[in-house]
C-alpha positions in Angstrom: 20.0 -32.5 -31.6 20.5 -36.2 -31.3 19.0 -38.6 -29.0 21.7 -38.9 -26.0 22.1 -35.1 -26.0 18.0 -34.6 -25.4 18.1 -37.2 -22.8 20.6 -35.1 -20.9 18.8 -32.3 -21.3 15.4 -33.6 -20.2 17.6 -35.4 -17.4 19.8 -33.0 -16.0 17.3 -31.0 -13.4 16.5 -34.4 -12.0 20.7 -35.2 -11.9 21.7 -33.2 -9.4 19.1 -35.1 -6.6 19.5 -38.5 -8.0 23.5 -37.9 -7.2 23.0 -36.4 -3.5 20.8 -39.8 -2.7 24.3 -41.8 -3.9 26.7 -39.7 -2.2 27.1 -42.4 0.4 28.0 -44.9 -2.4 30.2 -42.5 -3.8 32.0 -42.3 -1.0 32.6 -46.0 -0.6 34.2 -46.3 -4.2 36.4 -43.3 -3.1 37.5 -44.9 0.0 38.2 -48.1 -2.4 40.2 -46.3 -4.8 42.4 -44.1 -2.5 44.9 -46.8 -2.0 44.9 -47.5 -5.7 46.3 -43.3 -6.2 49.8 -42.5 -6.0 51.6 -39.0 -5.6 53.3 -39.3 -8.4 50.5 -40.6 -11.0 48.4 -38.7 -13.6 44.8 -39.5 -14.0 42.3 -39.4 -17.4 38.6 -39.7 -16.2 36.4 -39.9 -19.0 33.4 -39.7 -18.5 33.2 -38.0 -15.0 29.4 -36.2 -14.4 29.6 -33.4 -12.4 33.0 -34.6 -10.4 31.9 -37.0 -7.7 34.8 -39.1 -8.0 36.9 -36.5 -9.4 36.8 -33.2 -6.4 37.5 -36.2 -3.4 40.2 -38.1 -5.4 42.2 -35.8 -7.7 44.3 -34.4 -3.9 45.9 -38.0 -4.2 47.6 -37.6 -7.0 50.0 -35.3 -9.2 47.5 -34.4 -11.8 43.9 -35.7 -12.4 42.0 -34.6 -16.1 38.7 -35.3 -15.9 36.2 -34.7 -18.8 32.8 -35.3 -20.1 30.8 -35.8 -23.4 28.8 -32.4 -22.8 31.1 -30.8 -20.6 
């Protein structure tokens, strides 16, 4: 197993916490974004997490992909 993946998995049951206390600042880059998203665009996310930008955003727009190294 390489070095990134072992960090993740050491990481991960500490991930889901550390994201809740930044849901606020999630939240404001959402609200930054938004006008930014058209009806008619398609969206590649790389590297998304677990979706905080992706679940509140991807209504804005024709089609939002989002992916992830270990999803």
């Amino acid at each position: 197993m390489d070095d990134n993946k072992q960090f993740w998995e050491r990481f991960s049951r500490h991930y889901a916490g550390f994201m809740r206390r930044s849901q606020t600042t999630y939240q404001q880059i959402c609200k930054a974004m938004r006008p930014f998203l058209k009806r008619d665009m398609d969206v590649l996310e790389l590297a998304c997490g677990t979706g905080q930008l992706s679940v509140p955003l991807s209504p804005c727009v024709r089609s939002w992909e989002a992916t992830d190294l270990f999803s």
